[in-house]
C-alpha positions as CSV (number, residue, x, y, z in Angstrom):
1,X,72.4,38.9,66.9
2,X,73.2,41.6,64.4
3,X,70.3,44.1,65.7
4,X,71.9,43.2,69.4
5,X,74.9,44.0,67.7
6,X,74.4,47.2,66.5
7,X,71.9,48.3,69.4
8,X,75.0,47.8,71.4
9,X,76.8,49.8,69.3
10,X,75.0,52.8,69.4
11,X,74.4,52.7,73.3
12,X,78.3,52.3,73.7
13,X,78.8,55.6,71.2
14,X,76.1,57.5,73.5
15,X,78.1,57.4,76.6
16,X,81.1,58.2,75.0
17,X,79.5,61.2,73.2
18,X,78.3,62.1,76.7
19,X,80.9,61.4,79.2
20,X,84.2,62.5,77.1
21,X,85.2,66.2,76.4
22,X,84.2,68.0,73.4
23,X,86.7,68.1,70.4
24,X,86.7,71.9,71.3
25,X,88.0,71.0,74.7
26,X,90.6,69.0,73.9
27,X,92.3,71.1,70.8
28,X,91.5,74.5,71.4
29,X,91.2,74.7,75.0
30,X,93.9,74.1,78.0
31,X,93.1,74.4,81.7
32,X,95.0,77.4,83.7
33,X,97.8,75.8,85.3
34,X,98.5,75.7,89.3
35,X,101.9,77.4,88.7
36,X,103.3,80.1,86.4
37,X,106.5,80.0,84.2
38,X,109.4,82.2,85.7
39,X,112.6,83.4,83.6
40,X,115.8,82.1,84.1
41,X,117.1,85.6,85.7
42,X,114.5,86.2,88.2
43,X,113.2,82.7,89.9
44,X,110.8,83.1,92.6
45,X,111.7,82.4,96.1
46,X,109.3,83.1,99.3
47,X,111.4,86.3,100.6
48,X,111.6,87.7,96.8
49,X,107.5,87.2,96.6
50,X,107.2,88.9,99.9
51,X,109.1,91.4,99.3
52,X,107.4,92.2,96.1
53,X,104.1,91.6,97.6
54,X,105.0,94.7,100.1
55,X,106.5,96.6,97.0
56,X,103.2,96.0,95.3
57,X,101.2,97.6,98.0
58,X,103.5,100.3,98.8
59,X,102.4,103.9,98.1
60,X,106.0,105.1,98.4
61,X,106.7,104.0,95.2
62,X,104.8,107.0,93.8
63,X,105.7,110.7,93.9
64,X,103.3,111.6,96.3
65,X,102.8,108.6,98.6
66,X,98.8,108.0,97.2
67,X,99.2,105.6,94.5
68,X,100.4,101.7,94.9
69,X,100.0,98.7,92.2
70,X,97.4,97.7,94.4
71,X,95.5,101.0,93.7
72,X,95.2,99.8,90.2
73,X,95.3,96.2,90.1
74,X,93.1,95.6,93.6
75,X,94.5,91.8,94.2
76,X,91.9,92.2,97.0
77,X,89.0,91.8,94.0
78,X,89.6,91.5,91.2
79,X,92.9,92.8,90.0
80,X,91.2,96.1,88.4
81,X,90.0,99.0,90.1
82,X,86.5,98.6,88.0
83,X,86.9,102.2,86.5
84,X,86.0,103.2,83.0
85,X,90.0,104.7,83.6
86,X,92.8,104.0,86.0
87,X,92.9,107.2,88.5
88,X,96.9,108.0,89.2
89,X,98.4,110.5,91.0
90,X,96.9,114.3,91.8
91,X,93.3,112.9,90.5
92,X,94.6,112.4,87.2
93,X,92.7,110.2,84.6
94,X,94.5,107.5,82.3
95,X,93.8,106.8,79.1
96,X,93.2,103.0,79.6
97,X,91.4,100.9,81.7
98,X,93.7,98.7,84.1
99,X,93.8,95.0,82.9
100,X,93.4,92.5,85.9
101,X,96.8,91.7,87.5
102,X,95.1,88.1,87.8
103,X,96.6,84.9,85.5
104,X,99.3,87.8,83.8
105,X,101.7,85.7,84.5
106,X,100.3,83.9,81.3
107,X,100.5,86.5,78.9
108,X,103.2,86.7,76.7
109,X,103.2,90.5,76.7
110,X,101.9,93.0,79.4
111,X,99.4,95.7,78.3
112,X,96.7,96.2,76.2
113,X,99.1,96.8,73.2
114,X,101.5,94.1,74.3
115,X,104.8,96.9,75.1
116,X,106.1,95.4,77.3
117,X,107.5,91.8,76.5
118,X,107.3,90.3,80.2
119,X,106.1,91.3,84.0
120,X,109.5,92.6,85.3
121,X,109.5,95.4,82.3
122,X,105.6,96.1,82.8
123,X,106.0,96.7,86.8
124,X,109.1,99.3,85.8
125,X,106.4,101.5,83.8
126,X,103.8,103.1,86.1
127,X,105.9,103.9,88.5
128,X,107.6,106.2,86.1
129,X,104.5,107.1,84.1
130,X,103.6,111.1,85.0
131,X,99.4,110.5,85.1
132,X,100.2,107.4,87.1
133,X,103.1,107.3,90.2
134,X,104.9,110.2,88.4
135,X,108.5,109.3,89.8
136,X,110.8,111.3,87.7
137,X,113.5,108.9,87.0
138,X,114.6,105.4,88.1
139,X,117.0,106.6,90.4
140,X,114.4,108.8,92.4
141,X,112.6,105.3,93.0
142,X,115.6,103.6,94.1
143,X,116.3,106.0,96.6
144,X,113.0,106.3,97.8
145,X,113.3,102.7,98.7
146,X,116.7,102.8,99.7
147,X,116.0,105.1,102.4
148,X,114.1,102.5,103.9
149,X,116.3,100.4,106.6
150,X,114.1,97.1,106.7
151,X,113.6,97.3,102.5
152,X,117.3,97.8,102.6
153,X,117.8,94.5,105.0
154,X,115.4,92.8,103.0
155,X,116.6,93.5,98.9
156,X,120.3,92.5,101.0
157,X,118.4,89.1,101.8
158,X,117.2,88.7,98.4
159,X,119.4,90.0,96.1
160,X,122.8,90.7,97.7
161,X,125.7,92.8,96.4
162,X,126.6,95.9,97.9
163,X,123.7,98.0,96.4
164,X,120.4,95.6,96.3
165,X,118.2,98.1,95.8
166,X,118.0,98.8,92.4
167,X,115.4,99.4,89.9
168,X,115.3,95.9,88.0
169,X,115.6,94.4,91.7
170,X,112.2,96.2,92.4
171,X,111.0,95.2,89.2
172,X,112.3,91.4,89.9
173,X,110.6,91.7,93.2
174,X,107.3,93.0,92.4
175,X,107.0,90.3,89.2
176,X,108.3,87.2,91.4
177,X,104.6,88.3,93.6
178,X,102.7,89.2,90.5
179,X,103.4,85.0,89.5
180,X,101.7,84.0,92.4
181,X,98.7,85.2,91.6
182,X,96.8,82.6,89.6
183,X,92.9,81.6,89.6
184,X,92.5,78.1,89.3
185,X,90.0,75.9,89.4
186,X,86.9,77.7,87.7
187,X,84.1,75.3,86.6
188,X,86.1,75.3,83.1
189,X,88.6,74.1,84.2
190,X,87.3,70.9,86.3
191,X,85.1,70.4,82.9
192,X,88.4,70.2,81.0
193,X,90.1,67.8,83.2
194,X,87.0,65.5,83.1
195,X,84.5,66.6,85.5
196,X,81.6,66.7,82.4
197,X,79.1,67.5,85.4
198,X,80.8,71.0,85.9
199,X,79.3,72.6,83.4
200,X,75.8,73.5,83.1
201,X,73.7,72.6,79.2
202,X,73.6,76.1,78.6
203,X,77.1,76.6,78.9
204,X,78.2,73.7,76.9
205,X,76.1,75.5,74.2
206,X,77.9,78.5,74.9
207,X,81.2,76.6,74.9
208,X,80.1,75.3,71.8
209,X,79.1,78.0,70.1
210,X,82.3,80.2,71.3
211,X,84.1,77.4,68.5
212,X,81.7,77.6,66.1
213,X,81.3,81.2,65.7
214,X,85.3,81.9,65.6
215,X,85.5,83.2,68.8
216,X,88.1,80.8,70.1
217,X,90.6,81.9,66.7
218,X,91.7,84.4,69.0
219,X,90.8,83.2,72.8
220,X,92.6,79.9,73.5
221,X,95.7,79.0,75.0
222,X,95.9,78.7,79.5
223,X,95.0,82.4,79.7
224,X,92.5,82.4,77.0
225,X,94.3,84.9,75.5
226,X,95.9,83.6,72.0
227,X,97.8,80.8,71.1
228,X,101.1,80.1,73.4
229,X,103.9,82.2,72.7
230,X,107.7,83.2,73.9
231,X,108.0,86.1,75.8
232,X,108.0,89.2,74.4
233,X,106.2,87.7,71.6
234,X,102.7,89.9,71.4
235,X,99.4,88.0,69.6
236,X,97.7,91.5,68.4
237,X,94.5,91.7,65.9
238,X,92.8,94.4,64.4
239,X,89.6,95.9,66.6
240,X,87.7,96.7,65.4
241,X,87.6,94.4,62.6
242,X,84.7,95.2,60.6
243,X,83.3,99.3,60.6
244,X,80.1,99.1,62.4
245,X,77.4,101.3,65.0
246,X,79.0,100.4,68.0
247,X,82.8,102.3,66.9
248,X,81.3,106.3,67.5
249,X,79.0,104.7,70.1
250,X,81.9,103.4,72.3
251,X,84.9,105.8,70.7
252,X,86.6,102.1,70.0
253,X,89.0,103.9,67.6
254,X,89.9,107.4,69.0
255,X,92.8,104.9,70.8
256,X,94.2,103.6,68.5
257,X,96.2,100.5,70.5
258,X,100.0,99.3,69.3
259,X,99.5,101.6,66.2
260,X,98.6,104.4,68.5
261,X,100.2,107.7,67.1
262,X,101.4,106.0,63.6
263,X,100.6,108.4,60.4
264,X,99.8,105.4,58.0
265,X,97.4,104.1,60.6
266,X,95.5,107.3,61.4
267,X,94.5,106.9,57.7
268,X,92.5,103.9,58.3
269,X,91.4,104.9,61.9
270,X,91.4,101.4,63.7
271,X,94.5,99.9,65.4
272,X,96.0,96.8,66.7
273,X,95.5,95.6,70.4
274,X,97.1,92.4,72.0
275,X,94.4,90.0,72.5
276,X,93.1,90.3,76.3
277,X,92.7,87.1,78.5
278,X,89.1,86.2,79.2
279,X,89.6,84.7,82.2
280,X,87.3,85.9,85.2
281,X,85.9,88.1,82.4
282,X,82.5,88.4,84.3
283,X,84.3,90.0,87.2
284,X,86.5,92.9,85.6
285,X,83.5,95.3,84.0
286,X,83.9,97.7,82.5
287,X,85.3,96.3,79.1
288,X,87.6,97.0,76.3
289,X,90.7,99.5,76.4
290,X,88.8,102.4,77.3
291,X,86.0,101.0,79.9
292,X,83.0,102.1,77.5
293,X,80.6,99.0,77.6
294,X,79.6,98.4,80.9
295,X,78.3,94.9,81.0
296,X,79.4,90.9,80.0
297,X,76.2,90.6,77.8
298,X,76.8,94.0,76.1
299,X,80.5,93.1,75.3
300,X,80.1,89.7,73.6
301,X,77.4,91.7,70.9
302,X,80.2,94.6,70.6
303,X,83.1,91.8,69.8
304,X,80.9,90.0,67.3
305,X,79.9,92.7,65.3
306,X,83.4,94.1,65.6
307,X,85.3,91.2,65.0
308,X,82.8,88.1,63.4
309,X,80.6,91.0,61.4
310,X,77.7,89.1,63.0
311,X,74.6,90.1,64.6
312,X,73.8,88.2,67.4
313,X,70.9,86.7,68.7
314,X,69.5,86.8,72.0
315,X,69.9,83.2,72.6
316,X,73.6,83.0,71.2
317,X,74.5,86.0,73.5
318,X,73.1,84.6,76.4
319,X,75.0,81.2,75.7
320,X,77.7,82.9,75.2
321,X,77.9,84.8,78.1
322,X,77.0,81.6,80.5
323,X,80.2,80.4,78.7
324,X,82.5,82.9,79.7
325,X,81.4,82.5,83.3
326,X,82.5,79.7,83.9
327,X,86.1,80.9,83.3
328,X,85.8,82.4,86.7
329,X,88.3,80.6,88.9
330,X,89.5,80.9,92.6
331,X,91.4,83.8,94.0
332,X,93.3,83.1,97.0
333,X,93.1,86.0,100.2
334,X,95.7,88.1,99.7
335,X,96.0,90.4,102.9
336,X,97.4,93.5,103.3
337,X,101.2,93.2,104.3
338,X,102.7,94.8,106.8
339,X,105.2,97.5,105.3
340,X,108.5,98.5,107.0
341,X,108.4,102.1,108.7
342,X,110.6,105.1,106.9
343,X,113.9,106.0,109.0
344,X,112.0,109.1,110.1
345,X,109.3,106.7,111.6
346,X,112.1,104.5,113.2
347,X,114.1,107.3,114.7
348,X,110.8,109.4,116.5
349,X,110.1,105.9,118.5
């Protein structure tokens, strides 16, 4: 009776062991949610996210009428526009490479050094940035839109008061669509909320090791991106980390991230950078700040070395990267809107 006993035992620990989540699942990971957090000053109706939606698209918004969000954060693929370095108005080159528009919502701060605290503030920045849209102040935005009757009917709609348009209320606008857009469902995900079929051996291994190695000290949290924090809060590390090859290889530290510029730090040559989601990581090559390493594989050896001071294997890179694709979730179609005509336009018909 006692063998039975314990035989029974054993069989009954088994399918736990193989039908529950790992521990790793259930503390240090936390499945995308369907719907983002908005603050209390801007919530999200259906007109506001239209109207940002067309904002977002709309070349207008830059001095020249050739560069939208959209050139930059392509919500048609996969929020980047898969350069080394954004190109902005005039053929100019950024410094940075443009971080997916995808899941922002979830970061705490926007930008690869975390400057700006939420989406309203970040949306306020290119348009004003010289390489970028190059509008020379606020006000030559705002009337840039302003002159547009059905933008004008539209902000009155959303916003009210005698003067809608404003640059915040583009800002507002422009964030309110940026919350919509949210990946769910990737094969992480369903394993998290207990479909243990969704992911394959090898990624489990991956999953796995991504705990074991230290990886996930930094990537956690719905956007896999640090541990949840109030906005405006930034969750930066040092990267590099360790000195290694791959710094003069990839020019890692000519940049030197949320220290960039600062005398004590030029001493040390490294800097601090918020820590980047890792959702639908296998879809937004090339990586890190400055698009040098051009593939998923490549990028996981360059962060362990950097950060772990670790040598990979083969084997654990391969799990590793198997891992990280499974954090590719759905995007929903997001067509091109329909923008309203300029008064010019109007007036000729």
């Amino acid at each position: 009776m006692t063998v039975f006993r314990s035989a029974f035992l054993v069989v009954i620990l088994c399918v736990i062991a193989f039908t529950t989540p790992s521990y790793a699942s259930v503390e240090n990971f936390v499945p995308l949610p369907l719907v983002a957090p908005e603050p209390k000053d801007n919530p999200s109706t259906p007109e506001k996210i239209s109207l940002g939606k067309q904002l977002f698209f709309d070349a207008r918004l830059s001095i020249d009428g050739t560069v939208s969000c959209n050139s930059c954060h392509d919500v048609q693929g996969n929020g980047t526009d898969s350069r080394a370095t954004s190109i902005g108005v005039k053929g100019q080159l950024g410094d940075r490479s443009a971080p997916s528009v995808w899941n922002a919502a979830f970061l705490s701060a926007q930008m690869w050094d975390g400057r700006f605290p939420s989406l309203e503030e970040q949306a306020k920045g290119p348009i004003l940035n010289p390489i970028e849209m190059a509008m020379p102040h606020p006000d030559a935005a705002v009337e840039r839109i302003a002159s547009i009757p059905g933008y004008v009917s539209q902000f009155t709609k959303v916003f009210g008061g005698d003067k809608p348009v404003t640059y915040d209320n583009i800002a507002r606008a422009i964030a309110a669509y940026e919350r919509t857009l949210i990946t769910p469902n990737s094969r992480f995900d369903q394993y998290l909320l207990g479909n243990t079929a969704a992911l394959t051996r090898q990624e489990l291994n991956g999953m796995e090791a991504f705990e074991s190695l230290g990886c996930v000290r930094c990537h956690r949290g719905p956007a896999m991106a640090g541990p949840l924090l109030v906005t405006g809060e930034v969750f930066l590390q040092w990267f590099p980390a360790f000195p290694n090859h791959y710094i003069d290889k990839y020019k890692l530290v000519d940049d030197l991230g949320y220290n960039n510029g600062k005398d004590n730090e030029l001493k040390v040559r490294r800097g601090k950078w918020r820590v980047p989601s890792l959702r639908n990581i296998a879809n937004t090559a090339p990586y890190f700040h400055n698009g040098s390493v051009k593939t998923l594989n490549k990028a996981i050896r360059v962060m362990a070395r950097s950060q772990l001071n670790r040598e990979l294997s083969d084997y654990e890179a391969d799990i590793l990267e198997a891992f990280l694709k499974s954090l590719t979730g759905e995007y929903s179609i997001q067509a091109t809107p329909i923008l309203p005509p300029d008064a010019d336009t109007l007036a000729s018909k």
